[in-house]
PASEBA-1860 file (N, C-alpha, C; in nm, 3 decimals):
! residues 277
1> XXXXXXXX> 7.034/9.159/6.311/6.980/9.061/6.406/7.042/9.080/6.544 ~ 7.174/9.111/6.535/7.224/9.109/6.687/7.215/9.230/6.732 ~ 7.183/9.338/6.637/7.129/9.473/6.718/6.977/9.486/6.751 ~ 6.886/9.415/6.737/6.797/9.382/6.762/6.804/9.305/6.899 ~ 6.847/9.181/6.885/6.884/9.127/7.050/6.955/9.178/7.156 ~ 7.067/9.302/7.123/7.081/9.377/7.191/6.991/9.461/7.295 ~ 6.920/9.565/7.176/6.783/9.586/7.241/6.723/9.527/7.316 ~ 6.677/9.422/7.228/6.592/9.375/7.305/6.604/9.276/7.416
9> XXXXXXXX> 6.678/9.242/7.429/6.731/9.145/7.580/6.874/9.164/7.586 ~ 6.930/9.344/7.661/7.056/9.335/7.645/7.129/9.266/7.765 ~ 7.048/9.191/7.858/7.134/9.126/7.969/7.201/8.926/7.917 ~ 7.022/8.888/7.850/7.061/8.772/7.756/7.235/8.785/7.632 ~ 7.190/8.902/7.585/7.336/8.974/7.470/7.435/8.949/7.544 ~ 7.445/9.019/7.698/7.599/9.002/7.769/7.620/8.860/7.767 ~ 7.519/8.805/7.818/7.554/8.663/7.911/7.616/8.578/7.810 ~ 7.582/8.559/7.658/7.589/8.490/7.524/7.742/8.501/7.516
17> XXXXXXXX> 7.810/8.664/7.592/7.955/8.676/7.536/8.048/8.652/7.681 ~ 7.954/8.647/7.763/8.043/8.593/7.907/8.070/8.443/7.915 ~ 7.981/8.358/7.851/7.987/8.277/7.836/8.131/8.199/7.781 ~ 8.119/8.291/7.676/8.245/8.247/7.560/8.396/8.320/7.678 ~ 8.372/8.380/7.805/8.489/8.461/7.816/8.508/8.542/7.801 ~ 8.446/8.653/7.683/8.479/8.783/7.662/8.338/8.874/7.663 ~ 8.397/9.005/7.608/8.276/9.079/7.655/8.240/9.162/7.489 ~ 8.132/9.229/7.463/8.072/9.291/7.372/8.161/9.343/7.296
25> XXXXXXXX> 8.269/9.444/7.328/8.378/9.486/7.290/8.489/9.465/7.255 ~ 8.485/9.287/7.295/8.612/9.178/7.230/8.717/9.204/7.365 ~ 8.712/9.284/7.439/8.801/9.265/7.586/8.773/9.133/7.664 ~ 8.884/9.086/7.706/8.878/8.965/7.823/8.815/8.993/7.918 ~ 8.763/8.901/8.028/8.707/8.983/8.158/8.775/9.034/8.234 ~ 8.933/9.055/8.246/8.978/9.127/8.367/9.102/9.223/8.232 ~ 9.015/9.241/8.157/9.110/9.377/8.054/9.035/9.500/8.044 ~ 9.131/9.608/8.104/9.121/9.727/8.063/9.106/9.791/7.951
33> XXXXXXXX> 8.984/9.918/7.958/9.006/9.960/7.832/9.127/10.034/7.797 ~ 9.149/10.117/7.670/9.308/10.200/7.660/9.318/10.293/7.758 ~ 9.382/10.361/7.858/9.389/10.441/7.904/9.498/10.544/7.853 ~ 9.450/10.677/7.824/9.520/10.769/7.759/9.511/10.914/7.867 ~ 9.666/10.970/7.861/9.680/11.059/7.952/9.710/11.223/7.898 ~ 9.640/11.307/7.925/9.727/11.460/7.928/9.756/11.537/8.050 ~ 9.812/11.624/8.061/9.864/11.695/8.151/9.888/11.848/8.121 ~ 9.818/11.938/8.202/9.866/12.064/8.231/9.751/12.103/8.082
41> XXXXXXXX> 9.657/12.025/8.071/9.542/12.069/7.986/9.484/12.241/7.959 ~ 9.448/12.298/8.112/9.445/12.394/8.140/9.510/12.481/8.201 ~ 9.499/12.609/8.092/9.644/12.667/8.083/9.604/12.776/8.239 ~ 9.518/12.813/8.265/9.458/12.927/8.357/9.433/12.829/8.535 ~ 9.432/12.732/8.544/9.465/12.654/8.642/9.606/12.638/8.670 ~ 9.602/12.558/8.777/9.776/12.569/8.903/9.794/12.405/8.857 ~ 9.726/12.327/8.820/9.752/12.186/8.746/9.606/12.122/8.679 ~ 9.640/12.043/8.570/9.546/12.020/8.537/9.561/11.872/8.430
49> XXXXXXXX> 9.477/11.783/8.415/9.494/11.647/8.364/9.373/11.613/8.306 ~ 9.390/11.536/8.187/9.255/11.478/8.115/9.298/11.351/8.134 ~ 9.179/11.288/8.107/9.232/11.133/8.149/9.061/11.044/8.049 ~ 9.152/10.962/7.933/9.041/10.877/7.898/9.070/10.711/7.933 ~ 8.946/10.690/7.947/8.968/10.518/8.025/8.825/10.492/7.920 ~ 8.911/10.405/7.808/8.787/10.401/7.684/8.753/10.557/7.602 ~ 8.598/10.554/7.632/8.549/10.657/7.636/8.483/10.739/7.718 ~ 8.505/10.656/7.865/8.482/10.766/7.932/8.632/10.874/7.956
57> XXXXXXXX> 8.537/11.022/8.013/8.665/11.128/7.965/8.664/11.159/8.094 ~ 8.757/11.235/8.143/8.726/11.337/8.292/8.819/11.440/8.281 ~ 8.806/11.560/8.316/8.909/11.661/8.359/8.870/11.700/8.452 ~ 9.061/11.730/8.507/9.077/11.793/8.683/9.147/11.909/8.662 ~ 9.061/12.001/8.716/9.127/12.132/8.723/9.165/12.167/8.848 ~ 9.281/12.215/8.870/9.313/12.267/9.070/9.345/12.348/9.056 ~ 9.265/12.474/9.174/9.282/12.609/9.204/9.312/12.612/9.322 ~ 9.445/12.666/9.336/9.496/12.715/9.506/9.486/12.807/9.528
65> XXXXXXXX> 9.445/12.865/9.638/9.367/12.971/9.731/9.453/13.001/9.854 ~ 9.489/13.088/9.866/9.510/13.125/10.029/9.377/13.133/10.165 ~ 9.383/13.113/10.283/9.304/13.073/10.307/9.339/13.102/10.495 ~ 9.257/13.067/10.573/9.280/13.108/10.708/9.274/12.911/10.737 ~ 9.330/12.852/10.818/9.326/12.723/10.859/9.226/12.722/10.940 ~ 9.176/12.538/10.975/9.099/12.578/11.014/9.090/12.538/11.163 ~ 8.990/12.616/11.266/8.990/12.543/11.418/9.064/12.443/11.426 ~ 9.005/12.335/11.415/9.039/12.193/11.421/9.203/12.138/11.406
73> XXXXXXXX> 9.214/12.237/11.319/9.376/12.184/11.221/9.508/12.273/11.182 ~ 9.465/12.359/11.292/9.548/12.521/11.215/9.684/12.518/11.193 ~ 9.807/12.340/11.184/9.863/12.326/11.134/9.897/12.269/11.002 ~ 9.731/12.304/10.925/9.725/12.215/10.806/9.631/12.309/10.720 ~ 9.662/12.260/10.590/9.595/12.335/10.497/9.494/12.238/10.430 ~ 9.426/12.247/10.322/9.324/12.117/10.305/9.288/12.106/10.165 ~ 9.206/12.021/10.135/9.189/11.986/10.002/9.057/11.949/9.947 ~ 9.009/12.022/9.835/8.803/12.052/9.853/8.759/11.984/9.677
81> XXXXXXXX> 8.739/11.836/9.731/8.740/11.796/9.560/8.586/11.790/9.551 ~ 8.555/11.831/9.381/8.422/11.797/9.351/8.409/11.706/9.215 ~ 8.311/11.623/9.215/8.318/11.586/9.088/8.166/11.615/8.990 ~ 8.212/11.648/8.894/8.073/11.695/8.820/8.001/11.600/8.702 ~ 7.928/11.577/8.690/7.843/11.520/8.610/7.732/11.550/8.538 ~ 7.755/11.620/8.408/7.661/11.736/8.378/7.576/11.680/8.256 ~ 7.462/11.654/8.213/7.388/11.611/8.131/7.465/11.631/7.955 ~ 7.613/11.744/8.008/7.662/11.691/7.856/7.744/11.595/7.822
89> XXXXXXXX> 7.809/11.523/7.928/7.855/11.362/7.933/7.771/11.261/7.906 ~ 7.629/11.227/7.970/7.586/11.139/7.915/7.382/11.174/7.969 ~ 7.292/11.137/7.886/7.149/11.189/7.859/7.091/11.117/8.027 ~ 7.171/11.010/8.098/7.128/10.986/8.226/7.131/11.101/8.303 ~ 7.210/11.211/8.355/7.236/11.308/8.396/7.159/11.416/8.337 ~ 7.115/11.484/8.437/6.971/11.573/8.438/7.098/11.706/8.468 ~ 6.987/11.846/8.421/7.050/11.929/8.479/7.000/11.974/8.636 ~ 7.068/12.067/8.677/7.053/12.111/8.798/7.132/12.093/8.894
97> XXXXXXXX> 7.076/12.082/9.007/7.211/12.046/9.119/7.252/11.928/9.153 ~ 7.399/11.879/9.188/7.472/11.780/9.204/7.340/11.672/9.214 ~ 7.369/11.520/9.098/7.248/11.383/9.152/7.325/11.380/9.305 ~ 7.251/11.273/9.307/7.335/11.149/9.408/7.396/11.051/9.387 ~ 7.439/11.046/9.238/7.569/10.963/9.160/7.726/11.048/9.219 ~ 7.657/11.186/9.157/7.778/11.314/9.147/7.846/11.311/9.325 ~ 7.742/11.350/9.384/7.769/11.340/9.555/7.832/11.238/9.622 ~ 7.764/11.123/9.555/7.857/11.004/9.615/7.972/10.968/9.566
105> XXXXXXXX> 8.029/11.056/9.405/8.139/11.053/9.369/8.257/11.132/9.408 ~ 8.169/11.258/9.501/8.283/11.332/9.561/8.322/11.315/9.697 ~ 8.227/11.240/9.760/8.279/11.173/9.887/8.361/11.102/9.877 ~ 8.378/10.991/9.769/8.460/10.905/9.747/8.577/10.960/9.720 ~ 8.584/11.028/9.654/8.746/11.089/9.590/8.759/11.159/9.727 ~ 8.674/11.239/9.794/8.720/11.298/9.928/8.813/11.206/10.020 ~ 8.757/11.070/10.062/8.760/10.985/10.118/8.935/10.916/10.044 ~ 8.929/10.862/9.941/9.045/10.851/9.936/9.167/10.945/9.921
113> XXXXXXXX> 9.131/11.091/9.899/9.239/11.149/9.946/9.284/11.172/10.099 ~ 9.221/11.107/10.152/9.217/11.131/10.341/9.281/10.982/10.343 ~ 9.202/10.841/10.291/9.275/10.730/10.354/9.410/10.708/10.285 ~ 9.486/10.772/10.180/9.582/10.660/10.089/9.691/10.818/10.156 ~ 9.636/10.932/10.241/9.770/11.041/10.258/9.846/11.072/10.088 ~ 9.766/11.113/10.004/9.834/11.148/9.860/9.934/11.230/9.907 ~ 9.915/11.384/9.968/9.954/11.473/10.009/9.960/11.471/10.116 ~ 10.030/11.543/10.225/10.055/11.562/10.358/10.000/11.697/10.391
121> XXXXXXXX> 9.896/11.702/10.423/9.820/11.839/10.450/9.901/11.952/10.524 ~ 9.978/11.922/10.626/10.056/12.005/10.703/10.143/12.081/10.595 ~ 10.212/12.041/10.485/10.258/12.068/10.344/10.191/12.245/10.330 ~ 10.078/12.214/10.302/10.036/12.312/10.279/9.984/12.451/10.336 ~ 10.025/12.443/10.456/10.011/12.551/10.588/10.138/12.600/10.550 ~ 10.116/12.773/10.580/10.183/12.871/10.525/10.295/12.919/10.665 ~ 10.170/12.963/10.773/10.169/13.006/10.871/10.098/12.971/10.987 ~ 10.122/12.887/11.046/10.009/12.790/11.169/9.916/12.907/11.219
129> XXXXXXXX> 9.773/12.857/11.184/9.666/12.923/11.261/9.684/13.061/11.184 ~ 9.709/13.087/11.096/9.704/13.177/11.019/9.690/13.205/10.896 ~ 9.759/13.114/10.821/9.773/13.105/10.627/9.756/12.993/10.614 ~ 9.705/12.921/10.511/9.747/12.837/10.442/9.671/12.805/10.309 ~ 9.751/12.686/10.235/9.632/12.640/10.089/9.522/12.573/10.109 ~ 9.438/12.598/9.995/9.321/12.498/10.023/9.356/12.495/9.848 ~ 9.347/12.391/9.810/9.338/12.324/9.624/9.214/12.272/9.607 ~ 9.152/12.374/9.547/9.021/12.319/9.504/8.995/12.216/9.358
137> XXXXXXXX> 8.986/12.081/9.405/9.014/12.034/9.267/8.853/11.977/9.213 ~ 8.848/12.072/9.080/8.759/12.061/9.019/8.761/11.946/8.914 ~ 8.662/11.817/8.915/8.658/11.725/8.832/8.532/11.707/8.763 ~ 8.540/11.706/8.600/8.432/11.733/8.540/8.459/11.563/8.421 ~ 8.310/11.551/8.437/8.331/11.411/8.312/8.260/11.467/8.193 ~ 8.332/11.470/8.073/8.275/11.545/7.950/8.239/11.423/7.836 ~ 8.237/11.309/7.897/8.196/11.174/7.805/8.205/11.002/7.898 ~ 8.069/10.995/7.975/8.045/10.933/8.044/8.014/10.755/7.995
145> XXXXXXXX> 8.134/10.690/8.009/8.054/10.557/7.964/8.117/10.433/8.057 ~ 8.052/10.430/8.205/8.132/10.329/8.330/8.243/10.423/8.413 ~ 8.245/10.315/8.482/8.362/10.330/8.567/8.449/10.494/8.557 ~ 8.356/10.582/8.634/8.444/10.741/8.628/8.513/10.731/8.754 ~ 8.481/10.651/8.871/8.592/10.667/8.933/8.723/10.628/8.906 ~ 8.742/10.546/8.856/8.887/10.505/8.814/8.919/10.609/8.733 ~ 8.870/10.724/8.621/8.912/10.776/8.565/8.941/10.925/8.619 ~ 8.871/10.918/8.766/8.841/11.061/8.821/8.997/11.050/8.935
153> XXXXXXXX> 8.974/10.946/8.986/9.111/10.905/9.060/9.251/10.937/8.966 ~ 9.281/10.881/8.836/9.369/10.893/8.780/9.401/11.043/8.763 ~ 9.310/11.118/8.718/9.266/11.283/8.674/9.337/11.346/8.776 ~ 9.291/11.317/8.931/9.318/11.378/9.006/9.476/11.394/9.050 ~ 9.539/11.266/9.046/9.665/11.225/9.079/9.706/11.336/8.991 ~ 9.696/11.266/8.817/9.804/11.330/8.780/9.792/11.448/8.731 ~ 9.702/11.545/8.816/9.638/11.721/8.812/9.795/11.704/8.907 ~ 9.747/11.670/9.015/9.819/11.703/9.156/9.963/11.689/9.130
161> XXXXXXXX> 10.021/11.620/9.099/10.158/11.590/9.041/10.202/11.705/8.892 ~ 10.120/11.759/8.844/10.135/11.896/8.732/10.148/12.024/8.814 ~ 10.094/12.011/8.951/10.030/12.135/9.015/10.198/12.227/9.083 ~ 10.183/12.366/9.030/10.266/12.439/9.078/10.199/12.550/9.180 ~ 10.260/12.528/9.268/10.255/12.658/9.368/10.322/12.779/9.381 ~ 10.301/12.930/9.391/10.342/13.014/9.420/10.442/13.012/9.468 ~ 10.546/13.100/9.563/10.621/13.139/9.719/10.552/13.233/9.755 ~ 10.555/13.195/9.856/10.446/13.312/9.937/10.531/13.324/10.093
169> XXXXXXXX> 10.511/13.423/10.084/10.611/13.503/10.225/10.531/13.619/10.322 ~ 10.534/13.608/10.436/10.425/13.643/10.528/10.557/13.815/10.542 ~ 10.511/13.924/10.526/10.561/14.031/10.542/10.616/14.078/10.691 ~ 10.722/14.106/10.700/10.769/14.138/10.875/10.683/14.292/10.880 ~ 10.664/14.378/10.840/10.613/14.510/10.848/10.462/14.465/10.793 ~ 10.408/14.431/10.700/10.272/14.485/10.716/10.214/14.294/10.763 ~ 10.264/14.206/10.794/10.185/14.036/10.809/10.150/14.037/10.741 ~ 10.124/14.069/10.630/10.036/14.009/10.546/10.082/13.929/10.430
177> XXXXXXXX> 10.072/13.842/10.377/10.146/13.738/10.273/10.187/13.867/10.123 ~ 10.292/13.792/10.109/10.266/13.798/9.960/10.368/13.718/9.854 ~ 10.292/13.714/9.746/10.268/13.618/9.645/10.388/13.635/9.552 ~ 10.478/13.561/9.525/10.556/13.557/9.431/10.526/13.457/9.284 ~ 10.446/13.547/9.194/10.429/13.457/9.091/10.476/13.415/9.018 ~ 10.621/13.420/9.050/10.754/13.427/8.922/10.819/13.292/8.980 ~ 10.816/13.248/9.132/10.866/13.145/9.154/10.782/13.028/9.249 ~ 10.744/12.931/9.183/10.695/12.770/9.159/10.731/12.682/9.251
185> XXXXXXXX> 10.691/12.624/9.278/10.723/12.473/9.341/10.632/12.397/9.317 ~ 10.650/12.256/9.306/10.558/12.150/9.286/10.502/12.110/9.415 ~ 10.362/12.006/9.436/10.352/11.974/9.541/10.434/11.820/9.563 ~ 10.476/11.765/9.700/10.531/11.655/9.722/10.421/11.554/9.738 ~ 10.427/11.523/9.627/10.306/11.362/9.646/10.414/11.263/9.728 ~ 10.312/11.194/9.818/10.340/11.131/9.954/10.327/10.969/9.854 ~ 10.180/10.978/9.860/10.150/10.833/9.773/10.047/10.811/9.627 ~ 10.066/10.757/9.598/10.004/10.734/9.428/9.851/10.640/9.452
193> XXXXXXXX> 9.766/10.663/9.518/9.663/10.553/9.524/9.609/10.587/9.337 ~ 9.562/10.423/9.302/9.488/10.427/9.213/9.408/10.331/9.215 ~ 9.278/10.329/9.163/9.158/10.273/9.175/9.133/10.138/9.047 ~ 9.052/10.076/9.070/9.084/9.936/8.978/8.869/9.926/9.004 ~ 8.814/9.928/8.941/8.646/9.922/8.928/8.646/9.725/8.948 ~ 8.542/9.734/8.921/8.499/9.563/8.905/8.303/9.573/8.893 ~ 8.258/9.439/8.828/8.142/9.478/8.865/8.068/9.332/8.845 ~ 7.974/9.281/8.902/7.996/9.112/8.921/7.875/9.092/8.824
201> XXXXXXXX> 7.847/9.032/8.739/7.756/8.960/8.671/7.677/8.801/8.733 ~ 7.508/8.790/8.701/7.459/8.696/8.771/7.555/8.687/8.896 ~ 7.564/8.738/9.016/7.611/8.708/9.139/7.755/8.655/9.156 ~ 7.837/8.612/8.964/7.928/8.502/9.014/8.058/8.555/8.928 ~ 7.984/8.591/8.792/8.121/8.635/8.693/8.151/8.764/8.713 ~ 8.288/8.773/8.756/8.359/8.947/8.805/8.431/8.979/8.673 ~ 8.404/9.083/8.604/8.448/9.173/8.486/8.516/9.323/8.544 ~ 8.597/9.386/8.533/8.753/9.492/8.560/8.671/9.567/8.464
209> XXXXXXXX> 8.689/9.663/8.512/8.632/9.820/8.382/8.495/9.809/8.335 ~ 8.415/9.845/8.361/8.282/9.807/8.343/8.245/9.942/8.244 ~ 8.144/9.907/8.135/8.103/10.020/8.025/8.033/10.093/8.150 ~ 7.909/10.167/8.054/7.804/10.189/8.156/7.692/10.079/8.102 ~ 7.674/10.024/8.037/7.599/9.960/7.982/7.598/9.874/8.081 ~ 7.734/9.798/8.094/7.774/9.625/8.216/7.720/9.704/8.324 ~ 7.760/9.830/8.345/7.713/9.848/8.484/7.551/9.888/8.494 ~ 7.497/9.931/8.435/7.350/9.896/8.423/7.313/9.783/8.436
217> XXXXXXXX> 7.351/9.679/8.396/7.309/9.523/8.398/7.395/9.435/8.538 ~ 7.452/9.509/8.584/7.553/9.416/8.672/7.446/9.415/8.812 ~ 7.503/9.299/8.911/7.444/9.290/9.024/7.520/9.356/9.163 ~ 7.597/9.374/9.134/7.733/9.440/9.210/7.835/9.565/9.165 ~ 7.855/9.645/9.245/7.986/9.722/9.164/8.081/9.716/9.333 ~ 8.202/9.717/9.246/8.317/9.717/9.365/8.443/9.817/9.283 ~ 8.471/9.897/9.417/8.600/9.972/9.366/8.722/9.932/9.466 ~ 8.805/9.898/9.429/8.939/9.864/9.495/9.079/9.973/9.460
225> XXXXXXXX> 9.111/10.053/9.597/9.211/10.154/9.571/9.352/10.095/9.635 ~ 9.456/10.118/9.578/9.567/10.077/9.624/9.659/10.156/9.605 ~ 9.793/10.118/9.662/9.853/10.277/9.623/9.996/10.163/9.608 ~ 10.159/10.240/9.552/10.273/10.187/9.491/10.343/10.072/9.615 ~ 10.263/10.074/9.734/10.321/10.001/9.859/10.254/9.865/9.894 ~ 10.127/9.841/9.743/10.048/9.749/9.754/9.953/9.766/9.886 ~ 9.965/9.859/9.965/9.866/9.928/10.093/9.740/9.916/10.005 ~ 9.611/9.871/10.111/9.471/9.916/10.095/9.452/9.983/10.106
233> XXXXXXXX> 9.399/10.121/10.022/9.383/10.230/10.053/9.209/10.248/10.089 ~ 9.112/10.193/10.005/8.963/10.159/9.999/8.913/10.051/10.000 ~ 8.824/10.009/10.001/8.718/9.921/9.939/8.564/9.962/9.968 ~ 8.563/10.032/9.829/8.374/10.075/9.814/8.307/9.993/9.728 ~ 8.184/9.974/9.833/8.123/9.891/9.745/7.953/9.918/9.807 ~ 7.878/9.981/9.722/7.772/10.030/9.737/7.648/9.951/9.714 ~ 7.656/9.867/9.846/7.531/9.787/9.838/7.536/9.655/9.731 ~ 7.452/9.580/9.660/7.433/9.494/9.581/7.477/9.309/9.682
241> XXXXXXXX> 7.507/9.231/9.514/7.525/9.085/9.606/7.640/9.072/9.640 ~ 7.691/8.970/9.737/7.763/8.991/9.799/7.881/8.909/9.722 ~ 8.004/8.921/9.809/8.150/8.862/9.727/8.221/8.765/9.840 ~ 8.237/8.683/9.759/8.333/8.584/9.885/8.467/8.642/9.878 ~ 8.549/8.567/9.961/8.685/8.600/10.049/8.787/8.589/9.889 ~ 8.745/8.501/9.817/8.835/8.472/9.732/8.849/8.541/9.626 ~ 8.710/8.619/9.582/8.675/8.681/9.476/8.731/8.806/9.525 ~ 8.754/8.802/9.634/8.778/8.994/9.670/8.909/8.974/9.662
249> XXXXXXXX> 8.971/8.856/9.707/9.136/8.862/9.686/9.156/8.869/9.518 ~ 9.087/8.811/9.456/9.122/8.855/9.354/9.106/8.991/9.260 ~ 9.035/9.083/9.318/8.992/9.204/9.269/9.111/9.293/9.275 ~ 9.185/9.217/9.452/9.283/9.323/9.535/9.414/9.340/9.399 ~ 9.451/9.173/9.386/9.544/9.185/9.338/9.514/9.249/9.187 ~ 9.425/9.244/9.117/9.419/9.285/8.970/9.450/9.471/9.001 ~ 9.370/9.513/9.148/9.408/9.647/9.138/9.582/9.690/9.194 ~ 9.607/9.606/9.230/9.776/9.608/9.278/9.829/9.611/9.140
257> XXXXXXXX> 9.819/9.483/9.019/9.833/9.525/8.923/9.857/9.648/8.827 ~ 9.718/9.732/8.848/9.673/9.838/8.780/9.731/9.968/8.847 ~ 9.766/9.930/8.965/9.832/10.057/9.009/9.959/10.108/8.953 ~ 10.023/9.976/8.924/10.196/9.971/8.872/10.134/10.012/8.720 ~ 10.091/9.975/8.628/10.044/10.027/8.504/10.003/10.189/8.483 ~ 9.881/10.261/8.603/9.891/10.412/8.582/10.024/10.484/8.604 ~ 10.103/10.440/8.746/10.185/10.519/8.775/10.227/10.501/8.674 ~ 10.311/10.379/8.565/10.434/10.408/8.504/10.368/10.506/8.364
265> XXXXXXXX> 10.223/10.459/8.338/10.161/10.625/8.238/10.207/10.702/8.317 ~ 10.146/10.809/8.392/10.177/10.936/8.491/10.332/10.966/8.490 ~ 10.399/10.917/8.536/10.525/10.921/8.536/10.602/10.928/8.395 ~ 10.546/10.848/8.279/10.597/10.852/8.139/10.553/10.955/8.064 ~ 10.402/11.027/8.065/10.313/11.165/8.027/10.432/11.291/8.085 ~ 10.456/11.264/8.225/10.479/11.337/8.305/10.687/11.381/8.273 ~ 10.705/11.280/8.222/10.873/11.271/8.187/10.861/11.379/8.022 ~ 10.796/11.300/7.938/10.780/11.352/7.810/10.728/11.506/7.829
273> XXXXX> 10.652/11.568/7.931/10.650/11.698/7.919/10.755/11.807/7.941 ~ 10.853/11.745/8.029/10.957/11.807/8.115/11.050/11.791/7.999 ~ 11.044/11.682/7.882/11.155/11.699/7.797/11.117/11.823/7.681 ~ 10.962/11.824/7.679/10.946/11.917/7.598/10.968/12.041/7.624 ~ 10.963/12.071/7.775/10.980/12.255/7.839/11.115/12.258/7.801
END
């Protein structure tokens, strides 16, 4: 009977369990699903992180490149994220080239690696106006269900925080670099932004972690990024109804919350590997 009403009126189904406070899945409205972390996944990448939030999945792969800097910046090296969304995560996703889900997901991750300063781009210049890195970080979702930015954000961090770099030394006789693959360095993460979803039901009830299902049915989606300094790093919010002053303060703080919760995963994934090398 109740998979039947599901079907068949699955917005009536939500409302029956918002009512009561909770949601389809027995979560409160401002509870996360489990979030589970790996690191250094891929062995042929410079860092790399899986990251499940529920069941949605994501992996970040980063490839560093040597590279010429560019006009604009030739004391800085740069950072080229994509995120992918391939019809084998979930039957919404068509094949072919990037939707305009995928596109607007890599602006976003673009975007907050520019507003929250993860990295310090100058970091990565070798040789001004001459050398430097570019980290191409590849993000793929291999089991799509809500909220992938929060899981694509997490991915990315803690790729970037796995990620080892070469030494690379610009030659006095021939200029030209070269590569020492025998000795490593990590990159210096500046700041930890992490992302906190939301997504508003009938115009009024705000629910944290949204399936894809809630977010099919929702009237709103909001993403709130923050980083370990309680700093605003974002606020995306793509169209829909609107949010009062109070409801957004409360989004801020649940993602201030959630920020202190990934880092101390990342940092605890990230301790337990170093005990294992």
């Amino acid at each position: 009977m109740a998979a039947g009403f599901k079907v068949a009126e699955p917005l009536e189904y939500h409302r029956s369990f918002l009512k009561e406070n909770c949601r389809p899945d027995g979560r409160e409205l401002s509870e996360f699903r489990t979030t589970t972390l790996n690191i250094g996944s891929i062995s042929t990448a410079d860092g790399s992180a899986l990251v499940k939030v529920g069941n949605t999945t994501v992996i970040c792969g980063i490839k560093a490149e040597l590279t010429n800097p560019t006009v604009e910046a030739p004391g800085k090296g740069y950072i080229v994220p994509n995120v992918d969304l391939p019809p084998l995560c979930s039957s919404q996703f068509r094949p072919g080239p990037p939707g305009e889900q995928a596109q607007a997901a890599s602006q976003f991750i673009a975007d907050v690696i520019q507003s929250s300063e993860v990295i310090q781009t100058e970091e990565l210049c070798i040789e001004r106006g001459k050398l430097c890195w570019v980290l191409y970080c590849d993000l793929m979702c291999l089991d799509y269900d809500g909220n992938v930015l929060d899981a694509c954000i997490v991915a990315l961090l803690a790729a970037l925080k796995n990620t080892q770099l070469p030494e690379v030394t610009i030659s006095t006789e021939t200029s030209s670099p070269e590569v020492n693959l025998e000795k490593r360095r990590g990159l210096h993460i500046h700041k930890h932004p992490v992302g906190a979803s939301f997504c508003v039901f009938d115009d009024s009830i705000l629910i944290v972690d949204p399936t894809a299902e809630e977010e099919s049915l929702s009237t709103a989606h909001l993403t709130v990024v923050t980083d370990e300094e309680d700093r605003l790093c974002i606020v995306h919010k793509p169209g829909g109804t609107s949010l009062s002053g109070e409801k957004l303060q409360e989004c801020i703080n649940r993602a201030t919350a959630r920020q202190r919760e990934i880092q101390k995963l990342i940092d605890k994934v990230i301790h337990s590997v170093k005990t294992v090398q």
